[in-house]
Wavefront OBJ file of the C-alpha trace (Angstrom):
o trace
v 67.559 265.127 30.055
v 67.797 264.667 26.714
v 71.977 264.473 26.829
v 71.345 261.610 29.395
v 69.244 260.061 26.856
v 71.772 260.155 24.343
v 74.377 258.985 26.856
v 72.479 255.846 27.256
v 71.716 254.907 24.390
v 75.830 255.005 23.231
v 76.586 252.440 25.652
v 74.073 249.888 24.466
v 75.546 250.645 20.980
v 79.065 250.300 22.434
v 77.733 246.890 24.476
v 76.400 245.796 21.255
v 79.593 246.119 19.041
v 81.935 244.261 21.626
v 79.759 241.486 22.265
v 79.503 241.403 18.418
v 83.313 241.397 18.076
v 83.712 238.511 21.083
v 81.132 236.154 19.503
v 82.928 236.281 16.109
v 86.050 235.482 17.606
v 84.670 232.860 19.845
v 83.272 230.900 16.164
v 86.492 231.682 14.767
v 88.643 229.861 17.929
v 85.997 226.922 17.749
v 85.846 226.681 13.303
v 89.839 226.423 13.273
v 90.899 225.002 16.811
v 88.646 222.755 18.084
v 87.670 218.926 17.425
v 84.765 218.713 15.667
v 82.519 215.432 17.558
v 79.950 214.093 15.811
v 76.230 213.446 16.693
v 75.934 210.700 19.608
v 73.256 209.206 17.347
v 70.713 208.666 20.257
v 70.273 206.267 23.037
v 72.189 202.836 22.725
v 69.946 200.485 20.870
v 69.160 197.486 22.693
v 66.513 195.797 20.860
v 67.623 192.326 19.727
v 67.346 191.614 15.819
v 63.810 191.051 14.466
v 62.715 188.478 12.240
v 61.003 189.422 8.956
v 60.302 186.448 6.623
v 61.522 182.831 7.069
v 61.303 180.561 3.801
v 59.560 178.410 4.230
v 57.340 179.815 6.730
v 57.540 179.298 10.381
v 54.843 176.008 11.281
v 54.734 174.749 7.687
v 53.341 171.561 6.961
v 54.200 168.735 4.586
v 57.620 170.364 4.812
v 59.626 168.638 1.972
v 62.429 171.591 1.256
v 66.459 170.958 2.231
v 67.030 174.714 3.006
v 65.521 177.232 5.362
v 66.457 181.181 4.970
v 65.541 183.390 7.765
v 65.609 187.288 6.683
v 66.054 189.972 10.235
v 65.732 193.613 10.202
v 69.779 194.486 10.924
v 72.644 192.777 10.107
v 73.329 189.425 12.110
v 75.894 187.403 13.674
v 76.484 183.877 14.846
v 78.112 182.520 18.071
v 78.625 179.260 19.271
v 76.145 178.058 16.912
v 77.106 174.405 17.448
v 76.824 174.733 21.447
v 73.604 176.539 21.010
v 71.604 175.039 18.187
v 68.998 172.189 19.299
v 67.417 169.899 16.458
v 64.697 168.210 17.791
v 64.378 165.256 17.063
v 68.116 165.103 16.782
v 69.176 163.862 13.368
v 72.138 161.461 12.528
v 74.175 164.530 10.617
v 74.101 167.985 12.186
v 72.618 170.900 9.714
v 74.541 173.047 8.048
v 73.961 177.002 9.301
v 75.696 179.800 7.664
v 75.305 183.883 8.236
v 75.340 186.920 5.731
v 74.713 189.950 6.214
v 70.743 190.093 7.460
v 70.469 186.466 6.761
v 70.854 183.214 8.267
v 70.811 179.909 5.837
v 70.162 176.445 7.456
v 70.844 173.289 5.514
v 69.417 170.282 6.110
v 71.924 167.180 5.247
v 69.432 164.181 6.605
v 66.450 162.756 5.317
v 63.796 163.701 7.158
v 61.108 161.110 9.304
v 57.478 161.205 7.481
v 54.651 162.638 9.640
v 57.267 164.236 12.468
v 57.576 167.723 13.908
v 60.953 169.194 13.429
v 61.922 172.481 15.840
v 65.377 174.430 15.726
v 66.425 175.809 18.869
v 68.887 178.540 18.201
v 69.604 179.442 22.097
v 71.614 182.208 22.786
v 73.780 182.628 18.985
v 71.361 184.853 17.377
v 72.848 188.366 18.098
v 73.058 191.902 16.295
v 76.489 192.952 14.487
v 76.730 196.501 16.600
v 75.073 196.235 19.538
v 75.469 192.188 20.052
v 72.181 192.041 21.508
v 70.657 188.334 21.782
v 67.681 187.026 20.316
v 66.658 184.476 22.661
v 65.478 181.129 22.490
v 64.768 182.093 18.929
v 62.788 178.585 17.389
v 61.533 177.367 14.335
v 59.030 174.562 13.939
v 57.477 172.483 10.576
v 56.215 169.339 10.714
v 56.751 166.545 7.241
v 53.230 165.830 7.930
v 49.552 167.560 7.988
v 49.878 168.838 11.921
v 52.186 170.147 14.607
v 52.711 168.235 17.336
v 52.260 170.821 20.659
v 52.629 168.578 23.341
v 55.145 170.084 26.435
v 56.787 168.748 29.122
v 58.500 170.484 32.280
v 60.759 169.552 34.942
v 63.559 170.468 37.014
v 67.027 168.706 37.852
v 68.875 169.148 41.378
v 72.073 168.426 42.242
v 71.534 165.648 44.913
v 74.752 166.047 47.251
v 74.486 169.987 47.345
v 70.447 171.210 46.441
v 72.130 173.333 43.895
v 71.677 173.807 40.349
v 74.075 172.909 37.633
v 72.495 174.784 34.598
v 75.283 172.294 32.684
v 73.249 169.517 32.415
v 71.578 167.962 29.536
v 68.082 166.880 29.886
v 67.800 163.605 27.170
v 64.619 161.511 26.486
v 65.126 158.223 24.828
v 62.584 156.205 23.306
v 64.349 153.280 24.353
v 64.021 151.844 28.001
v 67.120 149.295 27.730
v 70.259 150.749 30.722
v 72.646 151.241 27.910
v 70.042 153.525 25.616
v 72.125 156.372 27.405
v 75.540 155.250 26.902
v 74.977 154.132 23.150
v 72.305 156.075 21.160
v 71.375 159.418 20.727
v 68.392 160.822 22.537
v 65.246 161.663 20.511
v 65.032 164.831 22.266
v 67.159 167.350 24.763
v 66.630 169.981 26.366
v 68.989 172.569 28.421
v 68.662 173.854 31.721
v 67.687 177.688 32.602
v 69.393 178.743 35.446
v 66.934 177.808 38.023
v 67.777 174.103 36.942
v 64.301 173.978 35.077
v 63.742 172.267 31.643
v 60.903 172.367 28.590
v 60.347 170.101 26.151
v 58.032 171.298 23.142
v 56.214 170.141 20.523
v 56.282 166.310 21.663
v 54.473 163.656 20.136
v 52.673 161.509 22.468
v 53.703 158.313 23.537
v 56.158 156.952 26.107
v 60.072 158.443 26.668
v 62.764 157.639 29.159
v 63.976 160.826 30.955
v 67.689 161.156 31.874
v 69.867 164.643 32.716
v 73.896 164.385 32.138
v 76.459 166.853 32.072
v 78.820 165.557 29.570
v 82.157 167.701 28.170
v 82.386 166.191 25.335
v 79.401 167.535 24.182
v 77.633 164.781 23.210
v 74.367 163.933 25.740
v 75.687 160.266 26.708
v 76.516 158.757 29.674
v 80.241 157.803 29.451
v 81.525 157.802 32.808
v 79.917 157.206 36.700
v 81.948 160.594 37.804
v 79.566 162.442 35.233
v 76.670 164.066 37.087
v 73.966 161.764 35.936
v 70.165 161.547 37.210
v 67.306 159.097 35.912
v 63.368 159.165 36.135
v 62.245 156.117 38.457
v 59.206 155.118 35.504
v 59.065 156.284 31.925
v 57.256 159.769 31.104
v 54.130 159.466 29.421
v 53.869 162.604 26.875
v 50.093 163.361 26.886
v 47.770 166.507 26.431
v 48.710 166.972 30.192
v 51.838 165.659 31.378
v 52.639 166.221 35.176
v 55.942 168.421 36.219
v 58.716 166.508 37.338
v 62.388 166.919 39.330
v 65.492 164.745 38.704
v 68.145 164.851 41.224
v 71.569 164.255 39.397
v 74.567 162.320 41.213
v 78.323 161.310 40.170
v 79.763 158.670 41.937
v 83.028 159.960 43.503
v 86.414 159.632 42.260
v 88.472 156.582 43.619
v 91.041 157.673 46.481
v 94.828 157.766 44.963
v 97.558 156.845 47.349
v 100.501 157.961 45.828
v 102.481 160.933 45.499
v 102.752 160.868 41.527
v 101.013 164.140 41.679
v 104.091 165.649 43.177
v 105.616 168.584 40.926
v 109.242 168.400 40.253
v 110.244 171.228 41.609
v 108.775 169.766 44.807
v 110.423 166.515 44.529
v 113.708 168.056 43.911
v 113.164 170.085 46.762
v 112.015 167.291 49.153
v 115.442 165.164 47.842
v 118.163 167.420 48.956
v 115.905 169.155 52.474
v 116.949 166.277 55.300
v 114.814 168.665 58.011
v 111.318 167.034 59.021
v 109.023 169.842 58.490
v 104.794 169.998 59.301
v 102.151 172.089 59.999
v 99.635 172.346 62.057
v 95.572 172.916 62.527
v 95.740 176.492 65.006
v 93.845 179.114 64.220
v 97.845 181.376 64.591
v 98.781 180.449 68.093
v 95.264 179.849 68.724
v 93.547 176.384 69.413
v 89.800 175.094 68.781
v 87.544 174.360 71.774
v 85.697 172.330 69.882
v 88.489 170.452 67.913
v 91.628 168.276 68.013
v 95.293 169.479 67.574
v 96.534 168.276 64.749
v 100.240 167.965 63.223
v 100.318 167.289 59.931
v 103.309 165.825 57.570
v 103.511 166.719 53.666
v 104.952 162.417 53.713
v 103.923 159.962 55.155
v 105.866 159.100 58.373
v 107.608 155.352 59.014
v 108.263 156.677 62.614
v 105.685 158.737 64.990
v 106.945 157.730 68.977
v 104.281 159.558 71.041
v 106.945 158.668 74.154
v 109.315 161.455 72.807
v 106.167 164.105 72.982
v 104.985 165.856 76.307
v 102.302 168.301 76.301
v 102.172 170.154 79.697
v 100.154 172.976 81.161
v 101.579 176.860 81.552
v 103.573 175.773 84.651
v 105.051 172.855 82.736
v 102.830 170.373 84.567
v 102.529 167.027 82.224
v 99.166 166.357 80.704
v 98.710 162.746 79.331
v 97.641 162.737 76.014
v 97.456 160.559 72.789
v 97.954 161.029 68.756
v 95.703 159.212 66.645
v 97.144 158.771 63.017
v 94.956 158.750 60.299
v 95.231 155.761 57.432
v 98.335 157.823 55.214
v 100.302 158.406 58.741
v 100.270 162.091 57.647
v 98.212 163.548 60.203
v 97.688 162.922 63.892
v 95.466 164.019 65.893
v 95.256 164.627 69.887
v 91.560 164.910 70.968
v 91.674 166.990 74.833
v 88.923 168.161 76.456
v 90.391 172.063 76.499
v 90.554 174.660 79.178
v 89.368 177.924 77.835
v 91.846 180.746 77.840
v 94.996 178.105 79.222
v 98.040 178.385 77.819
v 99.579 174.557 76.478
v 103.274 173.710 75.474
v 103.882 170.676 73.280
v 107.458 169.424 73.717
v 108.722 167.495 70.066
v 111.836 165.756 70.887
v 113.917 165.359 67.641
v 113.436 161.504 67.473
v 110.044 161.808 67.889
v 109.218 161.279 63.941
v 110.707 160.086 61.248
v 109.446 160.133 57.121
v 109.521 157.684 54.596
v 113.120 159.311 53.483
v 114.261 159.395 57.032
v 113.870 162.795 57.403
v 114.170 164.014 61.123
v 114.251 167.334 63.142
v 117.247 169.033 63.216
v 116.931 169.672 67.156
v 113.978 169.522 69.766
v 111.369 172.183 69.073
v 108.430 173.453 71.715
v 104.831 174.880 70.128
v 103.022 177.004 72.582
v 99.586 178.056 72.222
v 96.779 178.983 73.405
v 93.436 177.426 73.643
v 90.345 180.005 73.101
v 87.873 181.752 75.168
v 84.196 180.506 75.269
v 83.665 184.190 74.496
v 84.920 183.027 70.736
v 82.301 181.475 70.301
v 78.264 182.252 69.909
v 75.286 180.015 71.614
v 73.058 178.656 68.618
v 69.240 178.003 68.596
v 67.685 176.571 65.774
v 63.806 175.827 65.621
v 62.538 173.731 62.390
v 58.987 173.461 63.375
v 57.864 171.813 59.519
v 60.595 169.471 59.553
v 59.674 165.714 58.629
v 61.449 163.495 61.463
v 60.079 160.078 59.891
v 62.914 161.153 56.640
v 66.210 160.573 59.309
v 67.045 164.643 58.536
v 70.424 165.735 59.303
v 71.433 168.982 59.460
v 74.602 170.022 57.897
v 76.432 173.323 58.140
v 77.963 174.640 55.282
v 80.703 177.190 54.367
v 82.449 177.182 51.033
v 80.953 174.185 49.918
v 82.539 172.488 52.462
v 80.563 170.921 55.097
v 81.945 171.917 58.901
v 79.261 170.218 60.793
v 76.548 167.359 60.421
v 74.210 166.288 62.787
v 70.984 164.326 62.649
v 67.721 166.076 64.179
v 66.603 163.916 67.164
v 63.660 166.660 67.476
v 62.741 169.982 65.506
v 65.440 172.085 67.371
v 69.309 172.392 67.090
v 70.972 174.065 70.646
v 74.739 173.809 70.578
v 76.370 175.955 73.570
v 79.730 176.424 71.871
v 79.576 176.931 67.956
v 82.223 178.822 65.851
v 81.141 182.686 64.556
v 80.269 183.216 60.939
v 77.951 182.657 58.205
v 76.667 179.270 57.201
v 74.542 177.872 54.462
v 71.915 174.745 55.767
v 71.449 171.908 54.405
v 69.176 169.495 55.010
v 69.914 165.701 54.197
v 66.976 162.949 54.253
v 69.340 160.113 55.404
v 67.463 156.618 53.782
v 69.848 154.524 55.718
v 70.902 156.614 57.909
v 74.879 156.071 58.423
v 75.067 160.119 59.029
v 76.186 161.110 55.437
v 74.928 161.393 51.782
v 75.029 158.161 49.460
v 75.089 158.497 45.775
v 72.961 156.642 43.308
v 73.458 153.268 41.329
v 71.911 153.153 37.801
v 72.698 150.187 35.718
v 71.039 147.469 37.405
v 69.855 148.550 40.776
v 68.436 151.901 39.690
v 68.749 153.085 42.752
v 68.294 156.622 43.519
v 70.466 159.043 45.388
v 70.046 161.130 48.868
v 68.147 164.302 48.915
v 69.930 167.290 50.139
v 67.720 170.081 50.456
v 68.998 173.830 50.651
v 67.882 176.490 52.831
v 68.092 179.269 50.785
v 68.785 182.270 53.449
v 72.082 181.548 55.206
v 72.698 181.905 59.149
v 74.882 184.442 61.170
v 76.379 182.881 63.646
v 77.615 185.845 66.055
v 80.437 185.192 69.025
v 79.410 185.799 72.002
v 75.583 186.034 71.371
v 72.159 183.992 71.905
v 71.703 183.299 68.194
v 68.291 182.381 68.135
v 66.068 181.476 64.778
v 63.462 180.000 63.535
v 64.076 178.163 59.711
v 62.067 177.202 56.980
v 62.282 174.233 55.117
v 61.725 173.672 51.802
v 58.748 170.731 50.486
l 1 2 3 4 5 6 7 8 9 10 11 12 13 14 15 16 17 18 19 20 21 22 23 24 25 26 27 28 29 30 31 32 33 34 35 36 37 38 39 40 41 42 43 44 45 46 47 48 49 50 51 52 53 54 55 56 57 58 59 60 61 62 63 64 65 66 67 68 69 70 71 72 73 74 75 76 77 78 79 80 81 82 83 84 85 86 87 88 89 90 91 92 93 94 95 96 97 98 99 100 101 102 103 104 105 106 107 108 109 110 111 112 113 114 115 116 117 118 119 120 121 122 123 124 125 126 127 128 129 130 131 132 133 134 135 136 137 138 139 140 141 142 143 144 145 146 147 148 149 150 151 152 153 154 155 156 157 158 159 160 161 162 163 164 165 166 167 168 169 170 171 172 173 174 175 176 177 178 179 180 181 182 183 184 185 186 187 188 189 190 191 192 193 194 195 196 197 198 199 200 201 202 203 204 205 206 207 208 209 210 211 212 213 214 215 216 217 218 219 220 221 222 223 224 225 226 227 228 229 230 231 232 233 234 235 236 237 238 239 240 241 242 243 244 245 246 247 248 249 250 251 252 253 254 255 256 257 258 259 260 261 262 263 264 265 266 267 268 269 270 271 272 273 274 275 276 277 278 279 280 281 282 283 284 285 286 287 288 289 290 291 292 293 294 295 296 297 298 299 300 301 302 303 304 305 306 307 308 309 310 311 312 313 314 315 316 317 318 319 320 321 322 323 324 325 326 327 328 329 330 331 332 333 334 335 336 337 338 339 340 341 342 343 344 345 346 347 348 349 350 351 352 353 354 355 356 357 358 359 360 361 362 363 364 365 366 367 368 369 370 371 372 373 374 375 376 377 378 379 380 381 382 383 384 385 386 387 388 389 390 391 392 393 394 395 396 397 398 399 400 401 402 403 404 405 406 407 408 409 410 411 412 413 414 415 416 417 418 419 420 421 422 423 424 425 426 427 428 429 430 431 432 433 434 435 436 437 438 439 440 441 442 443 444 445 446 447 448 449 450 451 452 453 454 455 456 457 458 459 460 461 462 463 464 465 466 467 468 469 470 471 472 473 474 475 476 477 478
């Protein structure tokens, strides 16, 4: 028993000794082989930079100083400061702003108004060095006289054509009432968008303002073109303990409609000079055509010569259809409107007369599409019930997919039931038609100060399955 004992405890001493000689070699491999890494130093830090001290304090009165030195508790760093910073009320020269190390310096090059509240907006340029975290929104106020003004003011701005936002826009207010206050002076005040499209204007004196919203490039909040979005307030805002909420609904007139072909790259030019072959496209979905559509060819030039005579559309056994092209007012695309048989199988027969370009282009020889119209299967049976809709505001409803709108049709009751209409998704849109011609008008401001069309958006799109009873009920928006 007592050998056993003995036996034992040798081989825990052994055990000891080689796990002793292992772990000595194991520091030894790690001491002269291995990287050292350093500490992580904790979890990422994203607290944006704090303010300490600002000299003169933040809300000082009888404010007579030309510099203001804010103090934060890391070191800082400015972006954009000239796209960000707001000076309210604006001031003929802009301030001079300048960072070091945990400071930021702000000089002031005007001569300030007597009895006024001054704020600095610095938006989104206030960041940390390392971690480049944002101090929002960060704002100083101090007035030249013995209060602070603390009136606010809210509102919105909509894009009228779309119901969208454009977070872009400027939101102005002008003291003056006179049309060309927005094309000539500066505003008193401005205010950004967030990007819900809402605005807030603090620390407002009261008294009366004009209230515009622009999106200008240049910078500068004027109105310096009619294809700028541009919306205007109806009366003048009345700044008061309580001023009410209020939505603008911004417009640009659209471009004017350019006829020529100076756009033309040269490469394309060149191209189009030495190819003598009459090429175009056409509107089929592959070899497939639209129920609900025209066929369409369409020619990158305009065409001197389109002879419908010299074109024969026929049926799968070559049986002659009678049909006719409508050109549109370039003579680049034509269009033949037939009421389709589903599933049927069409040739269209293009003899090589049959068109002829500006540059007397031709086709080489006679050439025969064939195609094939689709099934009703293709397409999905749509219900749509509106049951708070507004009939006495001429709605139309307008379907909507990349920003393009593929449908428009104006409510006649609170329902939409189309047998036929193509799969996929859609965005709605509804459009309060004033004079109802069946499309959106933009606005007129100098003069007329007339406003533009409301389009409203229905947030939650539509699937639109083929082959289906699509069948919903939609909400729409006060």
């Amino acid at each position: 028993m007592q050998i056993l004992k003995q036996v034992i405890a040798l081989r825990k001493f052994v055990y000891l000794v080689l796990f002793a000689v292992v772990w000595m070699k194991v520091i030894t491999g790690v001491t002269g082989c291995a990287n050292i890494i350093p500490p992580t130093g904790g979890p990422r830090d994203s607290l944006p930079p704090r303010l300490i001290s600002a000299t003169p304090k933040d809300s000082t009165l009888r404010f007579t100083g030309e510099r203001i030195v804010f103090t934060f508790d890391e070191y800082i760093d400015l972006q954009a400061i000239s796209e960000n910073l707001i000076v309210s009320p604006t001031l003929k020269n802009i301030v001079g702003v300048t960072a070091k190390l945990r400071t930021i310096t702000v000089k002031i090059k005007d001569t300030l108004e007597a009895n006024t509240t001054y704020s600095l907006n610095f938006g989104n340029s206030v960041r940390d060095v390392n971690e480049n975290n944002i101090l929002k929104n960060f704002t100083y106020v101090f007035s030249t006289g013995t209060f602070l003004d603390n009136r606010k003011f809210s509102g919105s701005v909509i894009v009228a054509e779309t119901g969208k936002v454009d977070s872009t826009l400027t939101v102005m207010l002008h003291r003056s009432g006179v049309d060309s206050a927005v094309v000539k002076e500066r505003p008193r005040y401005y205010a950004r968008l967030d990007g819900a499209g809402h605005f807030t204007f603090r620390n407002l004196p009261a008294g009366q303002f004009y209230l515009y919203a622009v999106k200008s490039e240049s910078g500068t909040p004027r109105y310096d073109s009619p294809e700028q979005l541009f919306a205007f307030a109806d009366k003048p805002v009345v700044i008061a303990d309580s001023t009410p909420f209020q939505t603008l609904f911004a417009y640009a007139e659209p471009p004017e409609v350019k006829k020529s072909t100076a756009g033309r790259t040269q490469t394309t030019a060149a191209k189009a000079s030495t190819d003598k072959r009459l090429t175009f496209s056409t509107n089929l979905d592959g070899t497939r055509q639209d129920l609900l559509d025209s066929f369409k060819l369409i020619f990158p030039n305009p065409l001197k010569v389109f002879d419908s005579a010299a074109i024969l559309l026929t049926d799968i056994n070559f049986q002659p259809i009678k049909v006719r092209f409508l050109p549109d007012s370039l003579h680049q695309k034509f269009a033949l409107k037939l009421q389709w048989k589903p599933d049927s199988t069409y040739n269209l027969v293009l003899k090589k007369e049959f068109a002829e370009d500006s540059s007397g282009r031709k086709l080489l020889k006679s050439d025969t599409i064939t195609f094939k119209a689709k099934k009703e299967s293709d397409y999905g049976n749509l219900k749509l019930r509106f049951p708070a809709l507004d009939l006495s505001r001429h709605p139309v409803l307008q379907f909507v997919q990349s920003d393009i709108v593929k449908q428009s049709t104006p409510f006649t009751t609170k329902e939409f039931n189309k047998r036929l209409f193509p799969p996929g998704e859609y965005t709605l849109r509804i459009l309060y038609d004033v004079n109802q011609n069946g499309k959106w008008d933009y606005g007129s401001f100098f003069g007329t100060r007339r406003q533009p069309e409301v389009v409203v958006l229905i947030k939650k799109p539509i699937k639109v399955k083929g082959n289906w009873e699509n069948d919903e009920v939609v909400e729409v928006p006060k």
